[in-house]
Kinemage of the C-alpha trace (Angstrom):
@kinemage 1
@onewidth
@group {chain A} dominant
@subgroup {mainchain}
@vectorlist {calphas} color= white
{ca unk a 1} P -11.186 1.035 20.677
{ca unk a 2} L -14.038 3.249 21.175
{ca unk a 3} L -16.232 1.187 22.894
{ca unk a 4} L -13.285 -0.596 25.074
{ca unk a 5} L -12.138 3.043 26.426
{ca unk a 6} L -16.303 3.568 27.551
{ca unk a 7} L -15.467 0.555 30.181
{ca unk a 8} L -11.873 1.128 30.513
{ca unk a 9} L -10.478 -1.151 28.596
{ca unk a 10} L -7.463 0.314 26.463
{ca unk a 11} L -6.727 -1.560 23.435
{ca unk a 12} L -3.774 -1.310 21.198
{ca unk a 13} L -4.389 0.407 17.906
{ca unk a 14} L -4.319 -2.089 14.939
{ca unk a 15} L -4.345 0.415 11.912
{ca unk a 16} L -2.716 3.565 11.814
{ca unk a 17} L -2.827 4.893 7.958
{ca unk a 18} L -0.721 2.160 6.128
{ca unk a 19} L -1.509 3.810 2.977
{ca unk a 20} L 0.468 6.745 3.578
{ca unk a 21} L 3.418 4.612 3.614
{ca unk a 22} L 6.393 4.696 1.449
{ca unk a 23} L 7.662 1.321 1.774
{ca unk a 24} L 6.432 -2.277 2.431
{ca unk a 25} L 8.162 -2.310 5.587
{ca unk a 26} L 6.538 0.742 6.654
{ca unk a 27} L 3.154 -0.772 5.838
{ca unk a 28} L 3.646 -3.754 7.764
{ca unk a 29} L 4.281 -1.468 10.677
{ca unk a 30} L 0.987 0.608 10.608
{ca unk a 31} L -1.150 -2.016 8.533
{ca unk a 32} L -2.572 -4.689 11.303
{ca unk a 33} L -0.083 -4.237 13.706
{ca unk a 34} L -1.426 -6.835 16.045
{ca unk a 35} L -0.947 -9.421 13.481
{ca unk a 36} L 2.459 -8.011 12.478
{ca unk a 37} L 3.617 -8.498 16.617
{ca unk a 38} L 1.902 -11.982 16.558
{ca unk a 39} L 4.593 -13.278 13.731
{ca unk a 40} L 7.559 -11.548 14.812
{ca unk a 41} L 7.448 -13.082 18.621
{ca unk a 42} L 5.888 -15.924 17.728
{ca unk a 43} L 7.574 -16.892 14.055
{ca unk a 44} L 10.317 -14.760 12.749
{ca unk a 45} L 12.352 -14.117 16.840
{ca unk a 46} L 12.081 -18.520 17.391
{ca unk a 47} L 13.090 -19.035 13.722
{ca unk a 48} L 16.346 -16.750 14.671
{ca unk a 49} L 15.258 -13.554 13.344
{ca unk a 50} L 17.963 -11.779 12.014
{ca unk a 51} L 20.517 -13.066 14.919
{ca unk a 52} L 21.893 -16.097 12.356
{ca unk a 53} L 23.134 -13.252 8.769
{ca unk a 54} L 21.710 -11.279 6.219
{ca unk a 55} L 20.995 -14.526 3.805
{ca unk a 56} L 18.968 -16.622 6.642
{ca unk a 57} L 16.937 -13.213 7.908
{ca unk a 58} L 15.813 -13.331 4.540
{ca unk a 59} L 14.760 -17.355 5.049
{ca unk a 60} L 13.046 -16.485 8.158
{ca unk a 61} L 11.077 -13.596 7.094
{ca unk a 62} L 9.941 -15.217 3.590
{ca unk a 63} L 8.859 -18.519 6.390
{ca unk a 64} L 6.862 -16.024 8.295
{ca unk a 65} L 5.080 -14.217 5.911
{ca unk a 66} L 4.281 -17.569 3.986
{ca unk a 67} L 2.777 -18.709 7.209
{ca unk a 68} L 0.975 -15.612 7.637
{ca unk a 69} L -0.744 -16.316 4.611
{ca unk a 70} L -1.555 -19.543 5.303
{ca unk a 71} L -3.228 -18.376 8.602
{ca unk a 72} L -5.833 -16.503 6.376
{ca unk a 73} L -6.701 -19.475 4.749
{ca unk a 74} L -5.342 -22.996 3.302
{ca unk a 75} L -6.044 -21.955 -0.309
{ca unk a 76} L -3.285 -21.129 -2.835
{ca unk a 77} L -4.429 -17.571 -3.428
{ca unk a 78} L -3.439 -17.136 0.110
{ca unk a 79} L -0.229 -18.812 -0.046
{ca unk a 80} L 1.003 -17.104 -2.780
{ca unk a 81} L -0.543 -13.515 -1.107
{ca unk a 82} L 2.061 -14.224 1.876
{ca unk a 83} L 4.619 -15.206 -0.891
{ca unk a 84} L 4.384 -11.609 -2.091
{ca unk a 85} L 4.656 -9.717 0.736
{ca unk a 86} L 7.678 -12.157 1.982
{ca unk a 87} L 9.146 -11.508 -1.162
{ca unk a 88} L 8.577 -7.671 -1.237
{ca unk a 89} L 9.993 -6.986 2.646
{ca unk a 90} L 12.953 -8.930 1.043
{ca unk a 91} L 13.385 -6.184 -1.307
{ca unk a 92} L 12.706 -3.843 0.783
{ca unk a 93} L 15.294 -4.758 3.416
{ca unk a 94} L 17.859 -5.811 0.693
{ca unk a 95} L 17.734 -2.552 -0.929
{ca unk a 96} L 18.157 -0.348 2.614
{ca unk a 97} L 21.553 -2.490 3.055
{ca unk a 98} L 22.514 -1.472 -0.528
{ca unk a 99} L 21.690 2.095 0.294
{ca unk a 100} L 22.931 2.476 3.908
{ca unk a 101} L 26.523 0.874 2.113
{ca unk a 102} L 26.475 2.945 -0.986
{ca unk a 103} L 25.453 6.256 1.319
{ca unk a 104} L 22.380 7.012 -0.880
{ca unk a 105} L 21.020 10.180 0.178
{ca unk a 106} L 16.904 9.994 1.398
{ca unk a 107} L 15.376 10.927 -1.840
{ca unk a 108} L 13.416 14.042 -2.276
{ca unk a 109} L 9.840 14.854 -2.525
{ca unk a 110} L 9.714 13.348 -6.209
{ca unk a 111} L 10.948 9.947 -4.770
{ca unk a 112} L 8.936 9.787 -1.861
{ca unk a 113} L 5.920 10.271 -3.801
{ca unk a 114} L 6.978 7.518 -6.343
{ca unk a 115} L 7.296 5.486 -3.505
{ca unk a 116} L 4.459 5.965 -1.896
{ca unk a 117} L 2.996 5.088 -5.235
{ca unk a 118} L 5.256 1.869 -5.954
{ca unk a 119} L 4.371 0.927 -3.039
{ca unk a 120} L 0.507 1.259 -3.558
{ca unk a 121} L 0.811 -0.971 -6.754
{ca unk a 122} L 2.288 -3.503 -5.184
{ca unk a 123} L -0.015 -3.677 -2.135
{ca unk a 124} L -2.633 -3.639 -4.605
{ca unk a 125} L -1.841 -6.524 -6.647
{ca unk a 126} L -1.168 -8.497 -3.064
{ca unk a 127} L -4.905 -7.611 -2.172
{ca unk a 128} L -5.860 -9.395 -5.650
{ca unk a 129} L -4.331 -12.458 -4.555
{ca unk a 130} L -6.205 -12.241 -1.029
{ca unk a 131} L -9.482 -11.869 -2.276
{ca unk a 132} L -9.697 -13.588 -5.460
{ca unk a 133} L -11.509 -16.728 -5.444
{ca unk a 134} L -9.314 -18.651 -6.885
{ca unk a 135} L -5.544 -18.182 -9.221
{ca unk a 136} L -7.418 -18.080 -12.219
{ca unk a 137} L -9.931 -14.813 -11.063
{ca unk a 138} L -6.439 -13.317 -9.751
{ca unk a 139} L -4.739 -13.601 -13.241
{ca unk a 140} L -7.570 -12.756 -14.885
{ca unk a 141} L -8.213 -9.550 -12.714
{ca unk a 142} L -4.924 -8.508 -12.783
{ca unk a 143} L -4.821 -8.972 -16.886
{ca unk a 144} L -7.673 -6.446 -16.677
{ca unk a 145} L -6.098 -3.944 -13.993
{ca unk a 146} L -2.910 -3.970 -16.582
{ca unk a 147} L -5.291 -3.272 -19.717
{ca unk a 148} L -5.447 -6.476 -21.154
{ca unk a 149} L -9.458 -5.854 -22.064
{ca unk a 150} L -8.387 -2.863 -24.031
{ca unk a 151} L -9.299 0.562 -23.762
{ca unk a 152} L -11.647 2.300 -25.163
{ca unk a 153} L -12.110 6.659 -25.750
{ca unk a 154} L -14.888 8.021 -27.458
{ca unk a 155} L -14.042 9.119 -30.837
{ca unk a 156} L -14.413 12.621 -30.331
{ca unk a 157} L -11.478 12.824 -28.143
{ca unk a 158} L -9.494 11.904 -31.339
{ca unk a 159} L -9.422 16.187 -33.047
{ca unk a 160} L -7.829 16.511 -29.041
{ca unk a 161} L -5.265 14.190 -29.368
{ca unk a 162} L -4.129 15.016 -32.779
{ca unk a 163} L -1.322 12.863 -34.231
{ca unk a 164} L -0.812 11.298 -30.610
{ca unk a 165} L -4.716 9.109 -31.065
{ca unk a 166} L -2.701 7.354 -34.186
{ca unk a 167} L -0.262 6.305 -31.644
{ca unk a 168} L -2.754 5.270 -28.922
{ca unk a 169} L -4.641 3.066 -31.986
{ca unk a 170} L -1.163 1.368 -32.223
{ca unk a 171} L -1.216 0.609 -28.371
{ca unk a 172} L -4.573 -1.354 -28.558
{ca unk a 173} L -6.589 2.171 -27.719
{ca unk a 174} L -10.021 2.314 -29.335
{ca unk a 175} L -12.336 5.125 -30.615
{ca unk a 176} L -15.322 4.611 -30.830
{ca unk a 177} L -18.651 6.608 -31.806
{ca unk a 178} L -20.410 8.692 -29.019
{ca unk a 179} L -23.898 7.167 -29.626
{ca unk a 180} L -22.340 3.292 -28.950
{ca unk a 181} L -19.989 5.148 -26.096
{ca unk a 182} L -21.283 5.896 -22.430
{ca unk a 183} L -19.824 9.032 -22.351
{ca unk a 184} L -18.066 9.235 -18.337
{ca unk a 185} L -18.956 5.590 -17.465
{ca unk a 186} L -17.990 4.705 -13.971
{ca unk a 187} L -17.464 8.322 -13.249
{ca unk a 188} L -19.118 8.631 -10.067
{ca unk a 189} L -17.617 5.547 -9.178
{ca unk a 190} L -14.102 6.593 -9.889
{ca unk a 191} L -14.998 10.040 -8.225
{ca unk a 192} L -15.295 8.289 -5.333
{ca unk a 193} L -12.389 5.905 -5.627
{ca unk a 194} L -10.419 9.061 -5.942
{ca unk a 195} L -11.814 10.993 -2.818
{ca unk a 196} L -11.289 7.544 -0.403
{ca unk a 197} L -7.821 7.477 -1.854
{ca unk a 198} L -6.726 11.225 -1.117
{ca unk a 199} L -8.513 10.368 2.698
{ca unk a 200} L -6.243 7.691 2.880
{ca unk a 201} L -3.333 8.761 1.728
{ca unk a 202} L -3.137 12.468 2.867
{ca unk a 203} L -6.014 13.147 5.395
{ca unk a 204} L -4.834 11.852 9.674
{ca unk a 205} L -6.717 8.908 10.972
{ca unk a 206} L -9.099 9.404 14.010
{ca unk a 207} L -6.206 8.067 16.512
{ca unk a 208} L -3.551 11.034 15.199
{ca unk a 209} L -6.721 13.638 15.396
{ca unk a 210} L -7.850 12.995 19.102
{ca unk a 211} L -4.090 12.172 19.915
{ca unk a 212} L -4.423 8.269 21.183
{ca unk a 213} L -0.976 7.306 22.055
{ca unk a 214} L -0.051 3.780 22.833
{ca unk a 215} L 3.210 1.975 22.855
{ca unk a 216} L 2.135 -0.594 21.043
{ca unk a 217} L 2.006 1.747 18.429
{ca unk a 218} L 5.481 1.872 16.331
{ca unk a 219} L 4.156 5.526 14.760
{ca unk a 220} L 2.459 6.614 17.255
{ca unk a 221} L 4.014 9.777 17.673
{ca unk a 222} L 2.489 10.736 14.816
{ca unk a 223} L 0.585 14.158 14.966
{ca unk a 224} L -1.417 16.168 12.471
{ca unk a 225} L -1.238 19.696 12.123
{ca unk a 226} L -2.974 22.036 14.318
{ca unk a 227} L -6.218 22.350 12.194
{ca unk a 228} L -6.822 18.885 12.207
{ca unk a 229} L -6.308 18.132 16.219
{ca unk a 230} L -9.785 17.686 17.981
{ca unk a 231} L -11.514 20.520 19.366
{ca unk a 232} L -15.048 20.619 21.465
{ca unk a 233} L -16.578 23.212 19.139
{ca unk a 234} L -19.678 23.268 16.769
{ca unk a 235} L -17.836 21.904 13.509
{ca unk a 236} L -16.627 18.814 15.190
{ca unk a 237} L -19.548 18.431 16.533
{ca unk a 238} L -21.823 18.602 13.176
{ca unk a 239} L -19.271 16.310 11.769
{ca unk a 240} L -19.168 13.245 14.638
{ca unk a 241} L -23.514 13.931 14.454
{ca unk a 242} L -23.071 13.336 10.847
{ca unk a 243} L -20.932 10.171 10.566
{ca unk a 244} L -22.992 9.159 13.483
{ca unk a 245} L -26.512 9.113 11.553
{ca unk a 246} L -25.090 7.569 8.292
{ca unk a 247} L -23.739 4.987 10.189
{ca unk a 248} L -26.869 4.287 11.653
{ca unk a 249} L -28.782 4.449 8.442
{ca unk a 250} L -26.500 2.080 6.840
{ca unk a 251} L -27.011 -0.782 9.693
{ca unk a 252} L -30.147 -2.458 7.269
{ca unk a 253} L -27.120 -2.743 4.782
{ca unk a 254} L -25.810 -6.341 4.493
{ca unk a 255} L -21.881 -6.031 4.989
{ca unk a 256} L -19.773 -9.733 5.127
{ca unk a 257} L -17.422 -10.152 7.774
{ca unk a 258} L -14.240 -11.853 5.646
{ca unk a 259} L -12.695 -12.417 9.367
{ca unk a 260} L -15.528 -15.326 9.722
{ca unk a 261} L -13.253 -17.432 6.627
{ca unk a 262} L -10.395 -17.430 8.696
């Protein structure tokens, strides 16, 4: 987008934080947005869209996304990846009709945040499916996601947990000694797993921060708060000079393009 406003050329955004969203439908509307306009005019309005009832919207929009799978790739991982998210924007759309017709109030900051979360897990598990090589390395990582390899504490946590460790042994949790333990495996690894995800999920992308504005956009009146908006000053610039050299340093690093499979 960048380099397309340098010779004029504006181009639609295509991402616009869909992990800050609270619902599958939501995410389909700020997760590759380009994509998600391809197979509505192209798929799901010539299929009938919703024009035809309730029960064949739902036929339509499971077609689509099955399709949109299979435009990533012929292989069943990403059948069955399109399958999912067909199946969740079912949900999704069946249970707003339930609550627009029951009059369920919006919930409140406790159920927003559960379903930002819910839907996290769920996106999650679709993104196994997508890059998995194959149905077997999808089961098999999501056995391990769910705790099927066990888990194990080191032993010393066990004076901590008191009567509760006895209950944790009966759950398949293992103690074991701190000389045969790596004491914070993975930590700095799950330190940064942690920071990306509060970025993504609470910090505003670059678009909402120098205030790009599109139509294309469906949220693109989004706008972060006044400390966040862009300002010509010395912090700004430190930070752009910053992201600028990494970047630079990191161009002997060998990153795959995925897009190439498609």
């Amino acid at each position: 987008m960048g380099l397309g406003a340098m010779f004029g050329i504006r181009f639609p955004m295509n991402f616009n934080s869909p992990y800050q969203s609270r619902n599958i439908i939501e995410f389909w509307r700020r997760w590759h947005m380009s994509l998600s306009a391809f197979l509505k005019q192209y798929l799901y309005i010539p299929l009938g869209g919703n024009r035809k009832g309730p029960q064949r919207r739902y036929v339509n929009m499971m077609i689509t996304m099955v399709i949109g799978g299979m435009w990533h790739g012929a292989g069943t991982t990403f059948l069955v990846w399109g399958f999912w998210h067909g199946l969740l924007l079912c949900l999704n759309h069946g249970w707003q009709a339930i609550s627009s017709h029951l009059g369920l109030k919006e919930p409140g900051r406790i159920g927003r945040a559960s379903s930002w979360l819910l839907t996290l897990v769920a996106v999650m598990i679709g993104w196994v499916f997508f890059r998995a090589d194959s149905m077997d390395s999808a089961f098999r990582i999501l056995s391990v996601m769910g705790g099927g390899n066990g888990i194990v504490l080191a032993d010393s946590y066990q004076r901590y947990l008191g009567p509760l460790a006895s209950a944790l042994q009966g759950w398949g949790v293992t103690f074991q000694a701190r000389e045969s333990f790596v004491f914070l495996a993975g930590a700095p690894q799950l330190a940064f797993m942690g920071a990306a995800l509060a970025v993504a999920a609470l910090a505003p992308n670059s678009q909402s921060i120098v205030g790009f504005r599109h139509d294309f956009c469906a949220f693109a009146d989004d706008r972060p708060s006044p400390s966040f908006s862009w300002r010509p000053n010395l912090a700004y610039a430190t930070g752009v000079a910053t992201i600028l050299i990494w970047t630079v340093l990191s161009l002997s690093e060998k990153s795959e393009f995925i897009y190439f499979n498609f």
